[in-house]
CHARMM-style PDB file with segment names, atoms N, HN, CA, C and O in Angstrom:
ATOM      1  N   UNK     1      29.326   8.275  13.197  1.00  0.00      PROA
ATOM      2  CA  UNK     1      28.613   7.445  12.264  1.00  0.00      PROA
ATOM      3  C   UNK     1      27.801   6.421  13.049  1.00  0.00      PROA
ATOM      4  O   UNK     1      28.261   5.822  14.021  1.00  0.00      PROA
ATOM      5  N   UNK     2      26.454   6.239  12.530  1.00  0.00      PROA
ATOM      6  HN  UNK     2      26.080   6.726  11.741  1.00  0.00      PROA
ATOM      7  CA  UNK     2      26.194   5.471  13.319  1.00  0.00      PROA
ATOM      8  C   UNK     2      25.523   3.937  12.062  1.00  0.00      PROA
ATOM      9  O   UNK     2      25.435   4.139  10.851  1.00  0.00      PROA
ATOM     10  N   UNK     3      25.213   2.807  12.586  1.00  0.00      PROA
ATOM     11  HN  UNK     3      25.285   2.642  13.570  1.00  0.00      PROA
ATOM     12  CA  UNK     3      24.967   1.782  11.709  1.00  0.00      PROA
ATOM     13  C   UNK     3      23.692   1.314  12.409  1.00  0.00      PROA
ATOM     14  O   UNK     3      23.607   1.113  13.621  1.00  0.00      PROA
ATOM     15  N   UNK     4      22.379   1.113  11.217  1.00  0.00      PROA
ATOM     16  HN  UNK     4      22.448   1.276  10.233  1.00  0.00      PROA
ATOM     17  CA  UNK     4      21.410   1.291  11.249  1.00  0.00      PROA
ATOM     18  C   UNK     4      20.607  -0.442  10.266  1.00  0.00      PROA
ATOM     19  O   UNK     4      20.674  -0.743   9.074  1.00  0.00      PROA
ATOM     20  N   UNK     5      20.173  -0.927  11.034  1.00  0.00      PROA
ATOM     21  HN  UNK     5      20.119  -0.682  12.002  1.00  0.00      PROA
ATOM     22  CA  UNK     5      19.121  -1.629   9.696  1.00  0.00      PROA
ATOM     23  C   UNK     5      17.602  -1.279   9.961  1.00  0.00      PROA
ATOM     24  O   UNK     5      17.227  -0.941  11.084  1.00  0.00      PROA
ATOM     25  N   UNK     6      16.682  -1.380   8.807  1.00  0.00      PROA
ATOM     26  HN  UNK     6      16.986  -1.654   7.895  1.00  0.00      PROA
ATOM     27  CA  UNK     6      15.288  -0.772   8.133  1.00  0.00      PROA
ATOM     28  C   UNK     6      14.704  -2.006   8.204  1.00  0.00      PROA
ATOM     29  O   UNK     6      15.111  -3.093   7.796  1.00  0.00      PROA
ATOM     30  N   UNK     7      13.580  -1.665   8.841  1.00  0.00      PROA
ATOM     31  HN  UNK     7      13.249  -0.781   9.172  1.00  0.00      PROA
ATOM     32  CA  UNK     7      12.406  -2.666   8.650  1.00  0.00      PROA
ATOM     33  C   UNK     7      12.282  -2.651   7.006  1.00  0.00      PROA
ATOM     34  O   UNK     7      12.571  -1.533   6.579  1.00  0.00      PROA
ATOM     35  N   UNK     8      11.973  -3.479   6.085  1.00  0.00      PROA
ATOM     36  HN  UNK     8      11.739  -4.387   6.432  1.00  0.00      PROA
ATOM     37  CA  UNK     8      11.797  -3.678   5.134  1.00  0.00      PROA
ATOM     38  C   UNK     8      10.727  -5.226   4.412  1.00  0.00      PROA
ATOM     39  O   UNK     8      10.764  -6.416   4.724  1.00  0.00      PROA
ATOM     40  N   UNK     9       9.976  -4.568   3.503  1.00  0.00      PROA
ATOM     41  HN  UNK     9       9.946  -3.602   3.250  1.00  0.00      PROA
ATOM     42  CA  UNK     9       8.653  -6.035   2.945  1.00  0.00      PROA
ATOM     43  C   UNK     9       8.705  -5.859   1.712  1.00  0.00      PROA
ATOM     44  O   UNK     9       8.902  -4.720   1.289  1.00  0.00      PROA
ATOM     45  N   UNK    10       8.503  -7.195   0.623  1.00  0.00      PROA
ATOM     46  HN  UNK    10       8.343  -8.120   0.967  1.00  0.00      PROA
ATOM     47  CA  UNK    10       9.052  -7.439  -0.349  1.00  0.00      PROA
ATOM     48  C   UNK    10       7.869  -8.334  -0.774  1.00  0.00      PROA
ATOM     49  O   UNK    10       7.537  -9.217   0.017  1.00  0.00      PROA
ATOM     50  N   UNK    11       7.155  -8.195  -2.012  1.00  0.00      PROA
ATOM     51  HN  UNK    11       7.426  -7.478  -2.654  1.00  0.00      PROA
ATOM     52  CA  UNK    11       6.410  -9.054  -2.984  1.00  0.00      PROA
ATOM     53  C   UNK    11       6.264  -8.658  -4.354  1.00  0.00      PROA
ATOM     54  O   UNK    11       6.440  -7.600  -4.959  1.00  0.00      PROA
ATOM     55  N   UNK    12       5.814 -10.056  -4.734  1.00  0.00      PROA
ATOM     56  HN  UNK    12       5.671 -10.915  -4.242  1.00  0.00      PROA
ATOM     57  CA  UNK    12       5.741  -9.628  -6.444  1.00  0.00      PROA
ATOM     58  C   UNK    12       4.271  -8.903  -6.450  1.00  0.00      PROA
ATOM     59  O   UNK    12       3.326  -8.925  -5.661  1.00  0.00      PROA
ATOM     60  N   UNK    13       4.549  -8.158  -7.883  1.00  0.00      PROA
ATOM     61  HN  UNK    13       5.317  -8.141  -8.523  1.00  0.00      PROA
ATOM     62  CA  UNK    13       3.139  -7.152  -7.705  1.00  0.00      PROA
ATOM     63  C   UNK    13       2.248  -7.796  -8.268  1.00  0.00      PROA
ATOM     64  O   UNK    13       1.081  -7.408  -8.222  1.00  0.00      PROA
ATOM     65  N   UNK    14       2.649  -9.028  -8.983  1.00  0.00      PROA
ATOM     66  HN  UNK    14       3.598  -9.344  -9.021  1.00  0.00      PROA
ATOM     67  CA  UNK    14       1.329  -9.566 -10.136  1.00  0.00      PROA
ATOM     68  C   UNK    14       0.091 -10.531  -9.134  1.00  0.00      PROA
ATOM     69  O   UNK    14      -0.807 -11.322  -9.424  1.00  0.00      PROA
ATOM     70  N   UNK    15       0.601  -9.989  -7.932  1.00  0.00      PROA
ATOM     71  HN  UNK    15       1.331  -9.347  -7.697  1.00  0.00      PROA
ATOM     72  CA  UNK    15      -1.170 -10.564  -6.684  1.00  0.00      PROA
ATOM     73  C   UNK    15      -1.470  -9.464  -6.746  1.00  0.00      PROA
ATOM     74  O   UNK    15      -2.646  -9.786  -6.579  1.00  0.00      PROA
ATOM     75  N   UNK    16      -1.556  -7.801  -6.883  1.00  0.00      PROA
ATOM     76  HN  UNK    16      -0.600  -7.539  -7.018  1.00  0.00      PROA
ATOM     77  CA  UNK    16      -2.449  -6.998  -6.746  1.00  0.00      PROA
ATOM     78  C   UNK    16      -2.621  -6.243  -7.996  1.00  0.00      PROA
ATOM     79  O   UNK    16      -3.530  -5.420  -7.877  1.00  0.00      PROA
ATOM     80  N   UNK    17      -1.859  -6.235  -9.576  1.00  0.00      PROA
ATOM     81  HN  UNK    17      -1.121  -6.903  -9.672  1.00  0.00      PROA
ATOM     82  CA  UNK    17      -1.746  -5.747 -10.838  1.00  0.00      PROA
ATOM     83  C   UNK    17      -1.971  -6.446 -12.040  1.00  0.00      PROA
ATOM     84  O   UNK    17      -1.133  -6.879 -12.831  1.00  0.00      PROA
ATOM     85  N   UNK    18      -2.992  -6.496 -12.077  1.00  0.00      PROA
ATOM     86  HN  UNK    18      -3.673  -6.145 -11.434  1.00  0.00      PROA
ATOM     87  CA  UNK    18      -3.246  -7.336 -13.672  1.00  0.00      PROA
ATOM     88  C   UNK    18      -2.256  -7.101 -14.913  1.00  0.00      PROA
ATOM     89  O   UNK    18      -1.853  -7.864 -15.791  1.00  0.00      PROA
ATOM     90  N   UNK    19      -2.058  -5.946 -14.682  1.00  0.00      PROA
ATOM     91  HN  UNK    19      -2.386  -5.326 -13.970  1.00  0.00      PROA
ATOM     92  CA  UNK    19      -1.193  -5.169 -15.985  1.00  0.00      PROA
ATOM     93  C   UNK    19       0.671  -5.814 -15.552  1.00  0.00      PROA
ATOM     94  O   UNK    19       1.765  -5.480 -16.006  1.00  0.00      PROA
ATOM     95  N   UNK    20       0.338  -6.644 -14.689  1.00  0.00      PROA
ATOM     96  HN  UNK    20      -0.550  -6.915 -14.320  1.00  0.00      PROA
ATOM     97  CA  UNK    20       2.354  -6.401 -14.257  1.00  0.00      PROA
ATOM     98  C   UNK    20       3.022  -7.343 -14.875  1.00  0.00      PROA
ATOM     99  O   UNK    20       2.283  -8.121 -15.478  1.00  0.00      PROA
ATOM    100  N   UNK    21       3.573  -7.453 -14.914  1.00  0.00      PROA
ATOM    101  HN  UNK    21       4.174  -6.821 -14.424  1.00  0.00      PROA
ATOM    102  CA  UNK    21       4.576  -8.729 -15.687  1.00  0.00      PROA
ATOM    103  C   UNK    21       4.994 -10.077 -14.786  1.00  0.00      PROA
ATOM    104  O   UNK    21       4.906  -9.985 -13.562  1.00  0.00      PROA
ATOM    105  N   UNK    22       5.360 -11.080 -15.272  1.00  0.00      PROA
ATOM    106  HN  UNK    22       5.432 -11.155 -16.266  1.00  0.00      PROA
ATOM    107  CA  UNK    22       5.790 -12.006 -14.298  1.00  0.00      PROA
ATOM    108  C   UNK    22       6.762 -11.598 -13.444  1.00  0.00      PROA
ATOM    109  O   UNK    22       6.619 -12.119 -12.338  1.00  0.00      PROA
ATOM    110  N   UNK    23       7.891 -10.716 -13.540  1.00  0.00      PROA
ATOM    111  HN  UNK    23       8.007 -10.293 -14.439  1.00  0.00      PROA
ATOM    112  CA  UNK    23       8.688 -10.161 -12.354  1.00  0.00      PROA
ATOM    113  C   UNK    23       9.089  -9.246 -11.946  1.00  0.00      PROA
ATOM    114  O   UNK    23      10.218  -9.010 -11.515  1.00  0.00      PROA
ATOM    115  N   UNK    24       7.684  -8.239 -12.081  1.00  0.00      PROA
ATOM    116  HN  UNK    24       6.768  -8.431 -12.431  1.00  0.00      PROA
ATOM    117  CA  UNK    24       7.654  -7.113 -11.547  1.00  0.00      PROA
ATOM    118  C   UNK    24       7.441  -7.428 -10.375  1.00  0.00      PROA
ATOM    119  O   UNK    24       6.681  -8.391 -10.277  1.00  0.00      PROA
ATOM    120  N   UNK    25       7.928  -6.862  -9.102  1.00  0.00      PROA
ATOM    121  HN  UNK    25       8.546  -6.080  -9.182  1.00  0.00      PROA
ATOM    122  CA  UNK    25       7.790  -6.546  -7.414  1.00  0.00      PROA
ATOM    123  C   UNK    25       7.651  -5.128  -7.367  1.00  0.00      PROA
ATOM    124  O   UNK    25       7.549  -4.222  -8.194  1.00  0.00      PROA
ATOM    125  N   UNK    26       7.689  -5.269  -5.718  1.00  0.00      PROA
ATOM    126  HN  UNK    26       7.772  -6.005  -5.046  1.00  0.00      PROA
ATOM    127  CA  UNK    26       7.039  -3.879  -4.574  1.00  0.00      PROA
ATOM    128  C   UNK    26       7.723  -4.344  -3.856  1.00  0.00      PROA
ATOM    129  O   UNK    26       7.523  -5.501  -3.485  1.00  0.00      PROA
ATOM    130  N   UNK    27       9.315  -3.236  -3.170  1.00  0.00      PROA
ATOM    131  HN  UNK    27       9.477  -2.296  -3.471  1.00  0.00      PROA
ATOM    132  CA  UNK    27       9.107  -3.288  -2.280  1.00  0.00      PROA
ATOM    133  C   UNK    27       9.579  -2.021  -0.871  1.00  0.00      PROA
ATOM    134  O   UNK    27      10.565  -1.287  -0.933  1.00  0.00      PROA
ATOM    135  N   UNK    28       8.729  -2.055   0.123  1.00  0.00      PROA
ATOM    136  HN  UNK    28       7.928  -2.651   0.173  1.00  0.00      PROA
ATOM    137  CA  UNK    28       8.328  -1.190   0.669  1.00  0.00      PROA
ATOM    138  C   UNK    28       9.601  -1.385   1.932  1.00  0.00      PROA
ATOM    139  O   UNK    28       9.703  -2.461   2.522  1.00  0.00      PROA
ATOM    140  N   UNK    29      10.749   0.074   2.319  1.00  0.00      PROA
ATOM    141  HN  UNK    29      10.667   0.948   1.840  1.00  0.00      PROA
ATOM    142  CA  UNK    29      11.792  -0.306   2.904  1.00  0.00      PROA
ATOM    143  C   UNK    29      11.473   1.180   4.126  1.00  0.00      PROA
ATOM    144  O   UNK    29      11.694   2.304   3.676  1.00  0.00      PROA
ATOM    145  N   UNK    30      11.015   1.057   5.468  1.00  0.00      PROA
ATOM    146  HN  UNK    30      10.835   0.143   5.833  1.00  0.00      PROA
ATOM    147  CA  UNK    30      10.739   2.357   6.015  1.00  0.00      PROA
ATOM    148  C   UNK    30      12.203   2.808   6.501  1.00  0.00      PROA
ATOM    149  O   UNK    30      13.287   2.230   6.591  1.00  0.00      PROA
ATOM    150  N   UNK    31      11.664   4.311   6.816  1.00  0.00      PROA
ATOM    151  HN  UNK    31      10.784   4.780   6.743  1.00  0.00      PROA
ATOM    152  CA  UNK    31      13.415   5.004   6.696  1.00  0.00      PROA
ATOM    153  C   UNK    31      13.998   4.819   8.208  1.00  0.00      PROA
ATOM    154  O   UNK    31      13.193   4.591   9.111  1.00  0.00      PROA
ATOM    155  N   UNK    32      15.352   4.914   8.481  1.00  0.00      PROA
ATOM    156  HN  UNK    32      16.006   5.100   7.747  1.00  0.00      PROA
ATOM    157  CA  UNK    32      15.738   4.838   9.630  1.00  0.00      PROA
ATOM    158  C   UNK    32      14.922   5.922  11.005  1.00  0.00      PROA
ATOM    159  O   UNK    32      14.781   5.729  12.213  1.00  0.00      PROA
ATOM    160  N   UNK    33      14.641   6.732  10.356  1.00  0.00      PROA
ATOM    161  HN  UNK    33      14.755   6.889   9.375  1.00  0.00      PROA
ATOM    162  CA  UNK    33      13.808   7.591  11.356  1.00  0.00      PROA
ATOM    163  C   UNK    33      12.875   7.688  11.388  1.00  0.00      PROA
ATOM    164  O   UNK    33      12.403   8.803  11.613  1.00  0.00      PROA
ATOM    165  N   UNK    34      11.898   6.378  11.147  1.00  0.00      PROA
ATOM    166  HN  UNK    34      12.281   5.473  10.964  1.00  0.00      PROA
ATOM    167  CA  UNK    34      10.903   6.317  11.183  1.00  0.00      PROA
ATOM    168  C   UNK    34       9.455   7.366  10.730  1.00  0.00      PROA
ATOM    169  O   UNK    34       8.363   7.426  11.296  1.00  0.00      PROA
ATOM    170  N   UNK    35       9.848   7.960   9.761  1.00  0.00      PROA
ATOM    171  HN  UNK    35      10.734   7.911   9.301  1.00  0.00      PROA
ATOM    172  CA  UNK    35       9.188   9.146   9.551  1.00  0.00      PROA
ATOM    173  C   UNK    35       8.303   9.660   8.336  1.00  0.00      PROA
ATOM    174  O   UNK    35       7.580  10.642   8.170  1.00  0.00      PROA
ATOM    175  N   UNK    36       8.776   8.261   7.336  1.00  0.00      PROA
ATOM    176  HN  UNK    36       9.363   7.462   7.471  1.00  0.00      PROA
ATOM    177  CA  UNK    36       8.585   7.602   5.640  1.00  0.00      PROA
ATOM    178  C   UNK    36       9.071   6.705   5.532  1.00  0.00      PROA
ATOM    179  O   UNK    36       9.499   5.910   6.369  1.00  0.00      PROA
ATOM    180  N   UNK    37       9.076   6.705   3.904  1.00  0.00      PROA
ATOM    181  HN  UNK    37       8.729   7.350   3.224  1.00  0.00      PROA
ATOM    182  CA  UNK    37       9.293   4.829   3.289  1.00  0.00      PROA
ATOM    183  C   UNK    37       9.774   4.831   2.056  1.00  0.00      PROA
ATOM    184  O   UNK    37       9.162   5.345   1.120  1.00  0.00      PROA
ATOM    185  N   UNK    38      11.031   4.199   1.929  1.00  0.00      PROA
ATOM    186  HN  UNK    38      11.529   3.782   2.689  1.00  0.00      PROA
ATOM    187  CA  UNK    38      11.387   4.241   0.342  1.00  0.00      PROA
ATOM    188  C   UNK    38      10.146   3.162  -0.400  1.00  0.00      PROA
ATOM    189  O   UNK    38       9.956   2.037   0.061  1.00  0.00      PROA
ATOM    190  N   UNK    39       9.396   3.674  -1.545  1.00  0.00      PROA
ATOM    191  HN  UNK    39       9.550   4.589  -1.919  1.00  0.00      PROA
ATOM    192  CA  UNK    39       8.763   2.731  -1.896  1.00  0.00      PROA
ATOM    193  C   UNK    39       9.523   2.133  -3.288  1.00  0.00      PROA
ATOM    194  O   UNK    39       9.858   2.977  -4.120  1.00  0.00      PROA
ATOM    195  N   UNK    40       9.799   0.744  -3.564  1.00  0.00      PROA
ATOM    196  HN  UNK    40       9.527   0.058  -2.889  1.00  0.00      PROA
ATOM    197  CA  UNK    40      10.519   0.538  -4.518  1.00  0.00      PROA
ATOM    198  C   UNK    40       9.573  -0.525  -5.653  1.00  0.00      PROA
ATOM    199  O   UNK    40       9.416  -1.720  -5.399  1.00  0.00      PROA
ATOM    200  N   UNK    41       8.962   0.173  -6.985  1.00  0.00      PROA
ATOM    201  HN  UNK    41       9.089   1.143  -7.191  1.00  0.00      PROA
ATOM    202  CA  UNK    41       8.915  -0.544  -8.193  1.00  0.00      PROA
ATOM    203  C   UNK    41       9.464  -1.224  -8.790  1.00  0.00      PROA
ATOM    204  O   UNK    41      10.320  -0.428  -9.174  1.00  0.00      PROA
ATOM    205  N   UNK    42       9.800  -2.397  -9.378  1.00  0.00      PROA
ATOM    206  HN  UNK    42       9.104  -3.044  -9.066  1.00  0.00      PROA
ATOM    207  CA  UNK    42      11.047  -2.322 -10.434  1.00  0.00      PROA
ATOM    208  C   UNK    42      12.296  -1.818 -10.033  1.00  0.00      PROA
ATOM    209  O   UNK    42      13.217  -2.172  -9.298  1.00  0.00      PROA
ATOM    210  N   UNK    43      11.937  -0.607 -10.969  1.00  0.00      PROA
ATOM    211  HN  UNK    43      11.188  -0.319 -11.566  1.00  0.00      PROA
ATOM    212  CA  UNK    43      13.285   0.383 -11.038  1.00  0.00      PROA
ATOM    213  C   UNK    43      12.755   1.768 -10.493  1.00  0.00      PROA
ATOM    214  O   UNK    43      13.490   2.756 -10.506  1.00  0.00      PROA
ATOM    215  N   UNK    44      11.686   1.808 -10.098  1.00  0.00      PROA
ATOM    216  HN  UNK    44      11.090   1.005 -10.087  1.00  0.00      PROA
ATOM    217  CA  UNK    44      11.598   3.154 -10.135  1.00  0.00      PROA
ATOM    218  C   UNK    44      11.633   3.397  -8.271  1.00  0.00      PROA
ATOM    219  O   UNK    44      11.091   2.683  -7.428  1.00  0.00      PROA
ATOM    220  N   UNK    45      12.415   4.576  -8.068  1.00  0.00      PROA
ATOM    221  HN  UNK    45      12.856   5.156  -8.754  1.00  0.00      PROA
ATOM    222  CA  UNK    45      11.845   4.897  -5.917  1.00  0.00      PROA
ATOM    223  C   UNK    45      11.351   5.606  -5.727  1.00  0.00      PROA
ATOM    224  O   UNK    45      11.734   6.708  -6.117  1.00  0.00      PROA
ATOM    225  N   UNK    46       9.981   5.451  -4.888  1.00  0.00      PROA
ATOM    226  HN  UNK    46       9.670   4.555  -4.571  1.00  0.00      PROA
ATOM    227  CA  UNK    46       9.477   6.695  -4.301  1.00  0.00      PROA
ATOM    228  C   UNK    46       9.925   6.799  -2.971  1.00  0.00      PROA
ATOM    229  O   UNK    46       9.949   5.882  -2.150  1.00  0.00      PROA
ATOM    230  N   UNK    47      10.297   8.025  -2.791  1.00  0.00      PROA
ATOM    231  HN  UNK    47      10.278   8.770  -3.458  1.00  0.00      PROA
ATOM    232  CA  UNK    47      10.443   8.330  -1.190  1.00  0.00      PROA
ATOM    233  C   UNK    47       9.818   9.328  -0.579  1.00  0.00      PROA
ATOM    234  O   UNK    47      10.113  10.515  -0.713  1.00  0.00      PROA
ATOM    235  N   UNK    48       8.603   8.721   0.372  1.00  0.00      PROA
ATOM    236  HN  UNK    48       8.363   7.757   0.481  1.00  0.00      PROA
ATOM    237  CA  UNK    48       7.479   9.326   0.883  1.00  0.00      PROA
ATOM    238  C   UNK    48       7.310   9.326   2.550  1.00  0.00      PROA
ATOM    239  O   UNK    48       7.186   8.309   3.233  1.00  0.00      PROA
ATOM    240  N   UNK    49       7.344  11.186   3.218  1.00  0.00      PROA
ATOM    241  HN  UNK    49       7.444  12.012   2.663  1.00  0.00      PROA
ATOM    242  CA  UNK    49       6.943  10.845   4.155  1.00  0.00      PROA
ATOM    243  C   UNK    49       5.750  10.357   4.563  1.00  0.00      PROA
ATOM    244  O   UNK    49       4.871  10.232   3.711  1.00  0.00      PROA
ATOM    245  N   UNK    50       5.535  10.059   5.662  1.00  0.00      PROA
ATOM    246  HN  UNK    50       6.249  10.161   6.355  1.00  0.00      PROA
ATOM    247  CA  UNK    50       4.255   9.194   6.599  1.00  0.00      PROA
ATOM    248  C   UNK    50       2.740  10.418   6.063  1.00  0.00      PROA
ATOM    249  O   UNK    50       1.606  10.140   5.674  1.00  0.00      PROA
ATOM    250  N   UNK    51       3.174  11.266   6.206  1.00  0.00      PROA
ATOM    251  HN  UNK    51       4.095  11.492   6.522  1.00  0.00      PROA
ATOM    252  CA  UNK    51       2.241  12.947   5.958  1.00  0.00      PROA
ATOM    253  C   UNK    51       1.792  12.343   4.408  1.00  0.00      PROA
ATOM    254  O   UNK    51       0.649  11.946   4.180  1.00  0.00      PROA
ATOM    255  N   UNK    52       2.660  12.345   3.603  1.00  0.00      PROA
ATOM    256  HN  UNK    52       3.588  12.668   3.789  1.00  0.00      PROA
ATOM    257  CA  UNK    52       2.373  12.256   1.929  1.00  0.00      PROA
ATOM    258  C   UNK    52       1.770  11.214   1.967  1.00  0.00      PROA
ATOM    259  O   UNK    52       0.669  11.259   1.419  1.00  0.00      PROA
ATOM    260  N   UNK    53       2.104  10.121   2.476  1.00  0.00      PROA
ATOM    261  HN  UNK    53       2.998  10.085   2.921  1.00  0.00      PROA
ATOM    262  CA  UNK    53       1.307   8.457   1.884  1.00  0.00      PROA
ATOM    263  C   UNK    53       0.074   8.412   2.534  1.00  0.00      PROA
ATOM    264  O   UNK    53      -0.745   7.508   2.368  1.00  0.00      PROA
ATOM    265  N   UNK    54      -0.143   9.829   3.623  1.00  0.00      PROA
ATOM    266  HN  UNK    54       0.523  10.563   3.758  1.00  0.00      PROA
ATOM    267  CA  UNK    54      -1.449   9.467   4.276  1.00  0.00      PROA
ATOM    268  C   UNK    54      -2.396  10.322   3.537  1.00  0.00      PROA
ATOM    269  O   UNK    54      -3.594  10.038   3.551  1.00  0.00      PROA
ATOM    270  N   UNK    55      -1.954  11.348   2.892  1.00  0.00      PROA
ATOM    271  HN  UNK    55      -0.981  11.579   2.880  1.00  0.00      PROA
ATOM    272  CA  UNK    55      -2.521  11.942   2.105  1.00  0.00      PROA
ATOM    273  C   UNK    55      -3.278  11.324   0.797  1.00  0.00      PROA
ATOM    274  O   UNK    55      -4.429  11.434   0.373  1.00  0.00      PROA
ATOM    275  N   UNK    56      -1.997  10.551   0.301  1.00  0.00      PROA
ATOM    276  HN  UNK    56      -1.063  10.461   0.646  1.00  0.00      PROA
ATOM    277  CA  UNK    56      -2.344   9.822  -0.644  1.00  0.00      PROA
ATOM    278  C   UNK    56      -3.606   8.494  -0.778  1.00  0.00      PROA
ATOM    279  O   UNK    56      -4.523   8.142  -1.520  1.00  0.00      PROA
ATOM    280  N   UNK    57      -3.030   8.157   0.273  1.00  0.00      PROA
ATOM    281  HN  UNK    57      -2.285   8.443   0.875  1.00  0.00      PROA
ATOM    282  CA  UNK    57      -4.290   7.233   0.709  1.00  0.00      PROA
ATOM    283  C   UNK    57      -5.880   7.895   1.216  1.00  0.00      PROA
ATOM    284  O   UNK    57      -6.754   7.056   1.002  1.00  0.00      PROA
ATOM    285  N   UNK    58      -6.231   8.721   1.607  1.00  0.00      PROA
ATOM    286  HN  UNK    58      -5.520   9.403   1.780  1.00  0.00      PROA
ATOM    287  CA  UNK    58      -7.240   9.698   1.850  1.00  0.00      PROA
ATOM    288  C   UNK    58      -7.806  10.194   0.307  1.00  0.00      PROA
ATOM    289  O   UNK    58      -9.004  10.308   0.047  1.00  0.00      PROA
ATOM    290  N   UNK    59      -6.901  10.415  -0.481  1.00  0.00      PROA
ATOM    291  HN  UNK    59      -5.928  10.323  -0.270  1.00  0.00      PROA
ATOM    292  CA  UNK    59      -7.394  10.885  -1.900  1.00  0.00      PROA
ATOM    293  C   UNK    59      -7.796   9.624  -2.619  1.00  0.00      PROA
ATOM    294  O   UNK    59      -8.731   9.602  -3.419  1.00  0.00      PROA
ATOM    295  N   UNK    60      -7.179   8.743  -2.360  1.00  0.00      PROA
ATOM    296  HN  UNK    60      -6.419   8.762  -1.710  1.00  0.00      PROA
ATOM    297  CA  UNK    60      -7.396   7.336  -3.209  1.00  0.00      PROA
ATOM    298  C   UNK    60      -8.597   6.891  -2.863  1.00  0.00      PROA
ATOM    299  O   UNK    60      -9.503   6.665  -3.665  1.00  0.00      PROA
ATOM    300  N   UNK    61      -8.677   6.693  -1.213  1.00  0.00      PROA
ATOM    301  HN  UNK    61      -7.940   6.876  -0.562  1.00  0.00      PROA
ATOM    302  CA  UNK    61     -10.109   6.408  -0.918  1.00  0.00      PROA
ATOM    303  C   UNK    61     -11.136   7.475  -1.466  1.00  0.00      PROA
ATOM    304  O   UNK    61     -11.933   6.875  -2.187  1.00  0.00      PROA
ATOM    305  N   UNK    62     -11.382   8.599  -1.417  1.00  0.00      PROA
ATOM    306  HN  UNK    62     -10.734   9.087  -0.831  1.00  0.00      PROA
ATOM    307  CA  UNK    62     -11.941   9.778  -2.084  1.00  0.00      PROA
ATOM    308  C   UNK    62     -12.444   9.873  -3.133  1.00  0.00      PROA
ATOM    309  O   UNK    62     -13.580  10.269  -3.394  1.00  0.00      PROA
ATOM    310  N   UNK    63     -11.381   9.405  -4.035  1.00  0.00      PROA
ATOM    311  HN  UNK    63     -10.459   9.083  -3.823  1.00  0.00      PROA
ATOM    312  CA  UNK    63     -11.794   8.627  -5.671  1.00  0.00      PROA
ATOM    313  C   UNK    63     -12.626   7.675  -5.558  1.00  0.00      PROA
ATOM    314  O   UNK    63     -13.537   7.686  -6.385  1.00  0.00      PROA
ATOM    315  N   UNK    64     -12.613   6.344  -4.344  1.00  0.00      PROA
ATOM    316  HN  UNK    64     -11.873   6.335  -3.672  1.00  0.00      PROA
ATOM    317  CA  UNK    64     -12.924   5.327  -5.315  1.00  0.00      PROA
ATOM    318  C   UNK    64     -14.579   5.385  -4.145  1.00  0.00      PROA
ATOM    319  O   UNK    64     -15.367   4.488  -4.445  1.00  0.00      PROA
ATOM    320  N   UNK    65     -14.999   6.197  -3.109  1.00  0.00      PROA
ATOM    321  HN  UNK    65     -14.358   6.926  -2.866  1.00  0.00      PROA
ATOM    322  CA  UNK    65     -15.919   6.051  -2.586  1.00  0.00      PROA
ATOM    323  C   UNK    65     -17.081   7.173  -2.653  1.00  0.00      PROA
ATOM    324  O   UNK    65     -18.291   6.947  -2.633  1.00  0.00      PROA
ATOM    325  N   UNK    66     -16.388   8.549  -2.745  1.00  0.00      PROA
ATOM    326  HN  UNK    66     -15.405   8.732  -2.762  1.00  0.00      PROA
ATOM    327  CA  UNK    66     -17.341   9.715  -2.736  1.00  0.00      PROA
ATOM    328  C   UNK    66     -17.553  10.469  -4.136  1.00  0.00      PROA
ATOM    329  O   UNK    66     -18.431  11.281  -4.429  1.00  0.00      PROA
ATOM    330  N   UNK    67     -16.260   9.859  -5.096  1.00  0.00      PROA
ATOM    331  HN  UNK    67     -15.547   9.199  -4.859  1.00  0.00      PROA
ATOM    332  CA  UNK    67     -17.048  10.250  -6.743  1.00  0.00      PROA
ATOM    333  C   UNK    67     -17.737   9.778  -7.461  1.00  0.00      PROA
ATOM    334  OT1 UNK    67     -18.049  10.365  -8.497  1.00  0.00      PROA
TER     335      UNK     67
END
């Protein structure tokens, strides 16, 4: 067994979400193997490797510059 702590960053979302509530947060916890990131809403987790969020980010920019 081995014992591990995660870089981990934490804010409320209502500086980047108009739509959010007074205590809705983000927060973003990367995995011990450096390889993804639990992303945490509220309540909801995404868990994304480094591959997927770069993807994601490439499509996002995609949307908001070349359509």
């Amino acid at each position: 067994m081995k014992s591990q702590k995660r870089n981990s960053v934490f804010t409320e979302l209502k500086k980047y979400c108009h739509l959010s509530k007074e205590n809705d947060f983000i927060e973003v916890t990367e995995w011990s193997n450096g390889e993804g990131y639990d992303i945490t809403i509220n309540d909801k987790i995404i868990s994304l490797t480094d591959g997927q969020l770069e993807g994601i980010k490439y499509l996002v920019s995609y949307l908001r510059y070349e359509a």
